[in-house]
DRENDO-1510 file (C-alpha; in Angstrom, 1 decimal, always signed):
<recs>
REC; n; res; u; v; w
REC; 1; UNK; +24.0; -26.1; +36.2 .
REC; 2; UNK; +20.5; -27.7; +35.7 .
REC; 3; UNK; +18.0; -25.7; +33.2 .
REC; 4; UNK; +15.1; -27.0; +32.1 .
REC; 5; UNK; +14.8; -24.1; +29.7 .
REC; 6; UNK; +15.2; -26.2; +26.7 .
REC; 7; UNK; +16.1; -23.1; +24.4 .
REC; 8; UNK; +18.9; -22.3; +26.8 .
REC; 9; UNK; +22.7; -24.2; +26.5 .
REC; 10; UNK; +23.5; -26.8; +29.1 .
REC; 11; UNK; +26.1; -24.2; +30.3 .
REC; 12; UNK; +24.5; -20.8; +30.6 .
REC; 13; UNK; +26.5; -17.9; +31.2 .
REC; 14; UNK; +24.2; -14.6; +31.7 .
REC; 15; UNK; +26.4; -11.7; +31.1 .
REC; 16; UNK; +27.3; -13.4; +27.9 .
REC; 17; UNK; +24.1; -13.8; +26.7 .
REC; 18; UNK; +23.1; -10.5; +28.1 .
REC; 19; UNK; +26.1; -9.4; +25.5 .
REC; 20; UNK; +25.0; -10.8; +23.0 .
REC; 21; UNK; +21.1; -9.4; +23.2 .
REC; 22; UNK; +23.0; -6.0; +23.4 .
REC; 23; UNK; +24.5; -7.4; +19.6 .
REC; 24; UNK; +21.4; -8.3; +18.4 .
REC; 25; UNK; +19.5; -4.7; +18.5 .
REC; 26; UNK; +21.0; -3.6; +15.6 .
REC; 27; UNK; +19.6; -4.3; +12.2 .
REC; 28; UNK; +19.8; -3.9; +8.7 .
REC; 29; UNK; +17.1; -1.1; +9.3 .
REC; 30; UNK; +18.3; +0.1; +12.5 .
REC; 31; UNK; +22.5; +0.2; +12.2 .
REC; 32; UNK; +22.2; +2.8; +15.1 .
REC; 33; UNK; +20.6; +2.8; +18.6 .
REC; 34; UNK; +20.6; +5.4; +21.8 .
REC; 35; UNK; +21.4; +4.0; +25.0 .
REC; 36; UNK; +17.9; +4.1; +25.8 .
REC; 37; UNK; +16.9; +2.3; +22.8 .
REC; 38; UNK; +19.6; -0.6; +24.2 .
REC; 39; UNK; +18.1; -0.5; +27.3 .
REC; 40; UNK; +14.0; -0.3; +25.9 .
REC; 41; UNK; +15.3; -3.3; +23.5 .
REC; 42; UNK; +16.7; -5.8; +25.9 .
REC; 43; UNK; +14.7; -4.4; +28.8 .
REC; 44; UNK; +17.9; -5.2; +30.9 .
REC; 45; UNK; +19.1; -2.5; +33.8 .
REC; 46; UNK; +20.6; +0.7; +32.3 .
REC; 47; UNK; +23.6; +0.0; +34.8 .
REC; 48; UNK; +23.7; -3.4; +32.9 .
REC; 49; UNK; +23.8; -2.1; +29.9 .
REC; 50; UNK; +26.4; +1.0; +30.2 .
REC; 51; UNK; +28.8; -1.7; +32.1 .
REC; 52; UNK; +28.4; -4.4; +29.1 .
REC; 53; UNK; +28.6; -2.1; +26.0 .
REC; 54; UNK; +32.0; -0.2; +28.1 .
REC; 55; UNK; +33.3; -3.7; +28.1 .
REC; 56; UNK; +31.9; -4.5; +24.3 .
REC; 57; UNK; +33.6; -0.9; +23.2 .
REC; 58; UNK; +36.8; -2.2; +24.6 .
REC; 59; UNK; +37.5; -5.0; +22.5 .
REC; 60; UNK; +35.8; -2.6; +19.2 .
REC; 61; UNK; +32.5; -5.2; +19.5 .
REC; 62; UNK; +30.6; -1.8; +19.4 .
REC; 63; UNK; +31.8; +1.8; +18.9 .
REC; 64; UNK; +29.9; +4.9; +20.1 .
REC; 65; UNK; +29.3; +8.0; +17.7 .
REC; 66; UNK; +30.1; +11.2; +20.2 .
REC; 67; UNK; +28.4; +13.3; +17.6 .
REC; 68; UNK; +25.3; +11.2; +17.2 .
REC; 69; UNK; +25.4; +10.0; +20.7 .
REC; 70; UNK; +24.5; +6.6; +19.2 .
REC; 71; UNK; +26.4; +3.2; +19.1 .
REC; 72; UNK; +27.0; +0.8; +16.6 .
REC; 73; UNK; +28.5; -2.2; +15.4 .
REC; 74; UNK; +32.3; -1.9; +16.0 .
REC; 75; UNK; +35.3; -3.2; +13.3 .
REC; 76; UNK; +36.0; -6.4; +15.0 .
REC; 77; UNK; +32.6; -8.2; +14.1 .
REC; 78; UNK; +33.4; -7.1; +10.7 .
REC; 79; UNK; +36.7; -8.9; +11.2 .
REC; 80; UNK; +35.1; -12.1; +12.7 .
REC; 81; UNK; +32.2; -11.8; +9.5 .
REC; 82; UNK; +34.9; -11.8; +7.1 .
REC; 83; UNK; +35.9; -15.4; +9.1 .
REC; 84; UNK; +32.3; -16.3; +8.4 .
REC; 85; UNK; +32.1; -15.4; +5.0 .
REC; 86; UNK; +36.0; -17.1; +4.1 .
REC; 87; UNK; +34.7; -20.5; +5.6 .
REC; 88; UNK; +31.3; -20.5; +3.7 .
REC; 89; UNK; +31.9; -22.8; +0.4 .
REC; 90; UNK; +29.3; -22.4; -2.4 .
REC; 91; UNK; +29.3; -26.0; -3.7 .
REC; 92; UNK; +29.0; -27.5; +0.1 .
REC; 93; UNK; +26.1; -25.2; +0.8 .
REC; 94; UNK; +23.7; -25.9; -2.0 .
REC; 95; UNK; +24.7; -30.1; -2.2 .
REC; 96; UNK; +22.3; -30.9; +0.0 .
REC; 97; UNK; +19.6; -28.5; -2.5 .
REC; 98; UNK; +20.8; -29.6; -5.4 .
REC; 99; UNK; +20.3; -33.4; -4.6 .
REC; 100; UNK; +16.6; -32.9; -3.3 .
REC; 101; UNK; +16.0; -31.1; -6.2 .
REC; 102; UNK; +17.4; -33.8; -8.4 .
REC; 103; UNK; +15.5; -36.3; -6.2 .
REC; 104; UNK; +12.3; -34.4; -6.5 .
REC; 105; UNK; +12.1; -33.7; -10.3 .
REC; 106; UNK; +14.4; -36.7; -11.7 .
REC; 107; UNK; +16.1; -34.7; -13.8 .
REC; 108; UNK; +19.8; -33.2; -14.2 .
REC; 109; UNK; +20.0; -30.4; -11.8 .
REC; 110; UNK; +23.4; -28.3; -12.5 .
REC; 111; UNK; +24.9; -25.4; -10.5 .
REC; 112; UNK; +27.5; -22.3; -12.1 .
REC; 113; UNK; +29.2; -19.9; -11.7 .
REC; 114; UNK; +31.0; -16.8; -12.9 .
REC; 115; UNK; +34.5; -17.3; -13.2 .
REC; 116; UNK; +36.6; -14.4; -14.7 .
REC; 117; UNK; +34.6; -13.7; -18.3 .
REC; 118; UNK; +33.4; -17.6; -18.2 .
REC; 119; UNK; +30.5; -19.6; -16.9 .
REC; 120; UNK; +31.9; -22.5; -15.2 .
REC; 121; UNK; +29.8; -25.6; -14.0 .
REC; 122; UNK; +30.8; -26.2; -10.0 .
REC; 123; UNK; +28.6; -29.2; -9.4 .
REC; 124; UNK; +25.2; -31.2; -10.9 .
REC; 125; UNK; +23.5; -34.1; -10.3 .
REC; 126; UNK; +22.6; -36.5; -12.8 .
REC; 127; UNK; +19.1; -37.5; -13.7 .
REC; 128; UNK; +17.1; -40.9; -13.3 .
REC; 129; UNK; +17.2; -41.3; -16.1 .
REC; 130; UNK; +16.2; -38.1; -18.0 .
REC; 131; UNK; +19.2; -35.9; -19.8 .
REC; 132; UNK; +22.6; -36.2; -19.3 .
REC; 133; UNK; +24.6; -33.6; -20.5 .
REC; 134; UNK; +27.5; -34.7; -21.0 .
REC; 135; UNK; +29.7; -31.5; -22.1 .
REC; 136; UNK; +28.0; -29.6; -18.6 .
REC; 137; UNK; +30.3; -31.7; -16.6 .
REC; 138; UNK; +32.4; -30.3; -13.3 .
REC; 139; UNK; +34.9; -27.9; -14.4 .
REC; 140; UNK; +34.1; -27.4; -17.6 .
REC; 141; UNK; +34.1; -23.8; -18.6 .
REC; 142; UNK; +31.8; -22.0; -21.3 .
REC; 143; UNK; +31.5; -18.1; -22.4 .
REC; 144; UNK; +29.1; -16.4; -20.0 .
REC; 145; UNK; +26.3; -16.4; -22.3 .
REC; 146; UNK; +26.6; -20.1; -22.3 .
REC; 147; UNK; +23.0; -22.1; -22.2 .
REC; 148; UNK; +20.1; -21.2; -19.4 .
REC; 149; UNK; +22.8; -20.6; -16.6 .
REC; 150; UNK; +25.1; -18.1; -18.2 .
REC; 151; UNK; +22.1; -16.3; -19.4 .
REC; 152; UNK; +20.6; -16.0; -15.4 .
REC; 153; UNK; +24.5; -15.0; -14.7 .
REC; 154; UNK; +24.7; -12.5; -17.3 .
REC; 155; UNK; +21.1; -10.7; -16.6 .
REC; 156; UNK; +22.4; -9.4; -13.8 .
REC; 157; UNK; +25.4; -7.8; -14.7 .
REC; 158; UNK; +25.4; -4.2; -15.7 .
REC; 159; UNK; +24.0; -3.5; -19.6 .
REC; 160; UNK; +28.2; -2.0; -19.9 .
REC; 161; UNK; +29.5; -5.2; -18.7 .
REC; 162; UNK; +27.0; -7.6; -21.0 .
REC; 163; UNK; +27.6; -5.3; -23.8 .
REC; 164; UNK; +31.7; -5.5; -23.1 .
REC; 165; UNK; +31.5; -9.6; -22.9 .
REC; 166; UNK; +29.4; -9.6; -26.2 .
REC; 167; UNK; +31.7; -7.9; -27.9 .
REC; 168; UNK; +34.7; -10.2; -26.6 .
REC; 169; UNK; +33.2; -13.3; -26.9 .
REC; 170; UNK; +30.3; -12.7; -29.5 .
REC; 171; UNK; +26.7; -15.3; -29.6 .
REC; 172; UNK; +26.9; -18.4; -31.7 .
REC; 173; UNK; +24.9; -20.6; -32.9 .
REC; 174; UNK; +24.8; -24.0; -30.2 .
REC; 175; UNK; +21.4; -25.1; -32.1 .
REC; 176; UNK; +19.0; -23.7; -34.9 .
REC; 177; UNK; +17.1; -21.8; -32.4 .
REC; 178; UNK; +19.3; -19.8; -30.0 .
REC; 179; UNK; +19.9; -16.4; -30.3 .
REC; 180; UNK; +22.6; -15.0; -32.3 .
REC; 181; UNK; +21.4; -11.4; -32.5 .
REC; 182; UNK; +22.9; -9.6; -29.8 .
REC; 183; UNK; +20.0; -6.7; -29.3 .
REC; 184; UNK; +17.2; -9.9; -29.0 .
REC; 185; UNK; +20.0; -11.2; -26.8 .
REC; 186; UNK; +20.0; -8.3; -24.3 .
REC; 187; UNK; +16.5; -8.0; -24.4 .
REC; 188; UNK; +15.7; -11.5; -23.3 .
REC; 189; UNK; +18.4; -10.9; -20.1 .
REC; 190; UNK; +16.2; -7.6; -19.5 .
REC; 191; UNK; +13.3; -10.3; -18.9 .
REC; 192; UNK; +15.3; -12.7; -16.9 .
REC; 193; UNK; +15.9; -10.2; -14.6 .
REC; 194; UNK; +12.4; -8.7; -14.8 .
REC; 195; UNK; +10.6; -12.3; -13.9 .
REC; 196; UNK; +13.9; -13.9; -11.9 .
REC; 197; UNK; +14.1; -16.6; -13.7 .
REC; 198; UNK; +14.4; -18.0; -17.0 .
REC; 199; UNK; +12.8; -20.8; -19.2 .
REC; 200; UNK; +15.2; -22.7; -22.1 .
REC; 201; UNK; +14.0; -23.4; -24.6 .
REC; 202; UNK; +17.3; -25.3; -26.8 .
REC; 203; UNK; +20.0; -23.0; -25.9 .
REC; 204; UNK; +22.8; -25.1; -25.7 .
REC; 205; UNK; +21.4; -28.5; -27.1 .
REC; 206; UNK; +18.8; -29.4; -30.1 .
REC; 207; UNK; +15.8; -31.3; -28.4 .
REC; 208; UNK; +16.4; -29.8; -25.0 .
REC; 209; UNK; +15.2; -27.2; -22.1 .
REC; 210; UNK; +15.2; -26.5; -18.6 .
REC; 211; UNK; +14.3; -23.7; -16.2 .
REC; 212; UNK; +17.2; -21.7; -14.1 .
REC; 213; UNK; +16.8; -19.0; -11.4 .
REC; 214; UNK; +19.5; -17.2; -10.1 .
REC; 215; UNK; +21.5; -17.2; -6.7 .
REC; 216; UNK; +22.1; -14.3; -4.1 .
REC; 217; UNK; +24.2; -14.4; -1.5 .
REC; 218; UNK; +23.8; -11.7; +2.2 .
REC; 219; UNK; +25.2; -8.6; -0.4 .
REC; 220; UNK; +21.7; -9.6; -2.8 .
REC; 221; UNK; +24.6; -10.2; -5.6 .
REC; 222; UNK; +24.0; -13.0; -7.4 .
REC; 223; UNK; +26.8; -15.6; -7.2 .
REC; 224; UNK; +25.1; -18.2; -8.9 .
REC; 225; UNK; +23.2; -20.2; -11.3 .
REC; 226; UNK; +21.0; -23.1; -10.6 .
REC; 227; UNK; +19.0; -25.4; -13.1 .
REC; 228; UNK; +17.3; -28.3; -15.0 .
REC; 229; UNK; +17.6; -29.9; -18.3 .
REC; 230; UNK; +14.9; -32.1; -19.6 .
REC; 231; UNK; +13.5; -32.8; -23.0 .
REC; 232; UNK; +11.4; -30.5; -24.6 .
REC; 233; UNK; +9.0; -33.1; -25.2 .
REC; 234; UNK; +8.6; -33.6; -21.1 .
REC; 235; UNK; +9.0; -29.6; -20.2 .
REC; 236; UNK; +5.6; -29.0; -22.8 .
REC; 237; UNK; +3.4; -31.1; -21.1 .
REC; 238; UNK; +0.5; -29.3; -19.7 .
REC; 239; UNK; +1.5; -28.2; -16.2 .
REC; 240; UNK; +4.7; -29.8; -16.4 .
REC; 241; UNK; +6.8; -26.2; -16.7 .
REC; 242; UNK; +4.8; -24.8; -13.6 .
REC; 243; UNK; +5.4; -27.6; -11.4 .
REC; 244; UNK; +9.2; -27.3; -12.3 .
REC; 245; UNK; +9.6; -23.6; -12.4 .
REC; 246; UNK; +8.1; -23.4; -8.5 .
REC; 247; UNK; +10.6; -26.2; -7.3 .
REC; 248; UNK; +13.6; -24.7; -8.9 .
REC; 249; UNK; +12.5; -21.3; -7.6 .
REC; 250; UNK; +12.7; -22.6; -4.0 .
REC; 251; UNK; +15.7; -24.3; -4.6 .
REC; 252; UNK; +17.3; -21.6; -5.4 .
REC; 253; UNK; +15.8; -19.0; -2.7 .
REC; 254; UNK; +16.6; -21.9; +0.2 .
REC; 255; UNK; +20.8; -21.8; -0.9 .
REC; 256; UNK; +20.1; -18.2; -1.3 .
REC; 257; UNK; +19.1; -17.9; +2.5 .
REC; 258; UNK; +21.7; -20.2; +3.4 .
REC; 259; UNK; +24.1; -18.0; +2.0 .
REC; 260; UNK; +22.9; -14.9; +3.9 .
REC; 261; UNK; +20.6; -13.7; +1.4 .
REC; 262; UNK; +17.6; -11.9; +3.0 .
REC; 263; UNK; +14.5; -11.6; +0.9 .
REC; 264; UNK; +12.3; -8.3; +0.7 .
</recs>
């Protein structure tokens, strides 16, 4: 079949697509929709539509509310999301990030996670030739309040659960500077949130700082850390920390999206 409708497939097969138009009316903001908003929406015949969402109701694609006299989304795309969702790796998803943002600021860019009542490092790229963190390897694992990324992962937790991983796994001193008092500790996670990101200023290691933002995935959970490290001597340069925080920003917000996260 020739189509020179260049957003179209080579193999076009109308009542499928017309199915699929039917799929995409509904919405984060409209979950519900009258048969004439179906047929306003895709401004296909109302015979059209009754046959296609009979069929779609068949095979629980879309489920009708007698009461309501509305349709919705039916159990089986929830089924095939869950698919979706199983296949979606974390670490293969942001690679591509996380080595353009290595690539853009020179510096080692790691990635974390939350792993039972740990912070655990699930990939990084090293720098050209700026800090190399040696103990923020692959695998390692580190309490949660661990350095600029367990701090991003922690901020977002409920004040119960950062008060409950406190108390079993209490703050230590990595360097001279870090915070050890646990109400100046919950008070700085109160700002992380507050901003959405968070500037380090020798949390983990003497001499060193970066800038981490946190990672959300379609639920707006965060899932993830993402950050820098670079000497403190680089990061206080004048325009240096503002550069930096805007690049890890959209870093962050581009793995976010590519995890389903939809921004307000």
């Amino acid at each position: 079949m020739k189509n020179n409708d260049l957003t179209k497939p080579t193999y076009f097969v109308q009542s499928v697509d017309r199915a699929i138009d039917i799929l995409e009316c509904f919405t984060f903001s409209q979950k519900e929709r009258t048969l004439n908003e179906i047929v306003q929406q895709t401004e296909l015949n109302r015979t059209t539509v009754i046959r296609l969402l009979s069929h779609l109701m068949s095979r629980h694609y879309i489920k009708y509310d007698d009461r309501n006299r509305t349709y919705q989304l039916g159990t089986k795309l929830l089924e095939l999301g869950g698919v979706a969702l199983s296949s979606i790796s974390l670490r293969k998803i942001a690679a591509p990030h996380l080595t353009r943002l290595r690539n853009d600021l020179g510096h080692t860019i790691l990635l974390g996670e939350r792993h039972g009542d740990n912070l655990i490092y699930i990939d990084k790229r090293d720098g050209k030739g700026g800090v190399l963190v040696v103990s923020s390897e692959i695998g390692r694992r580190r309490p949660l309040h661990f350095g600029m990324l367990g701090m991003v992962l922690m901020a977002y937790l409920p004040r119960e659960e950062q008060e409950y991983l406190l108390k079993k796994d209490p703050l230590r001193p990595y360097t001279q500077v870090n915070i050890t008092d646990k109400d100046s500790f919950l008070k700085v996670l109160s700002e992380i949130r507050e901003k959405g990101y968070y500037v380090g200023r020798e949390d983990a290691f003497d001499g060193v700082g970066g800038i981490s933002a946190p990672i959300k995935d379609y639920r707006n959970k965060v899932v993830a850390a993402l950050g820098f490290t670079m000497m403190l001597s680089l990061l206080d340069r004048p325009g240096v920390k503002e550069e930096m925080l805007e690049k890890v920003k959209e870093a962050a917000l581009a793995i976010s999206q590519d995890l389903g996260y939809i921004a307000d």
